[in-house]
C-alpha positions as CSV (number, residue, x, y, z in Angstrom):
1,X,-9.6,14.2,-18.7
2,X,-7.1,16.0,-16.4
3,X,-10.2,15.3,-13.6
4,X,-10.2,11.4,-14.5
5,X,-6.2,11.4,-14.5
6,X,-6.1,12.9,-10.7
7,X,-8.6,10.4,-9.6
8,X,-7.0,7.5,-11.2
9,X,-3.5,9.0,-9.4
10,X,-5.1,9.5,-6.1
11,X,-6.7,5.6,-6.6
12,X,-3.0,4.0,-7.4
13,X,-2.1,6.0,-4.3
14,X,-4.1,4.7,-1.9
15,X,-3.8,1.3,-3.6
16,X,0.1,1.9,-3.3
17,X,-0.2,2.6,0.7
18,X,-2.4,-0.3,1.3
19,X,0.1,-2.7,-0.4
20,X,3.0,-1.2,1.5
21,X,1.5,-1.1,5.6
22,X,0.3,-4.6,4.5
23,X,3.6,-5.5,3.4
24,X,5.0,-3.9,6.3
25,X,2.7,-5.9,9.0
26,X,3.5,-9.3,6.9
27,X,7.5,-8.2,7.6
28,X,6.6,-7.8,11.3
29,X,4.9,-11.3,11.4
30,X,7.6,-13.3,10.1
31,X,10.1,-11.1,12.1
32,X,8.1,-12.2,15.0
33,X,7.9,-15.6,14.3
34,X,11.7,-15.9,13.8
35,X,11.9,-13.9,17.4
């Protein structure tokens, strides 16, 4: 259980970091655009 928990912790990490530098390029773009 503890093993499954980690993984699913590590997954919602990773799914977490992708969201944010994706988030973070979208900023960039519009920021850009405005520019």
């Amino acid at each position: 259980y503890s093993d499954n928990y980690s993984w699913q912790a590590h997954l919602e990490d990773l799914v977490e970091k992708d969201a944010t530098e994706k988030s973070d390029a979208a900023r960039e773009a519009f920021l850009a655009e405005l520019a």
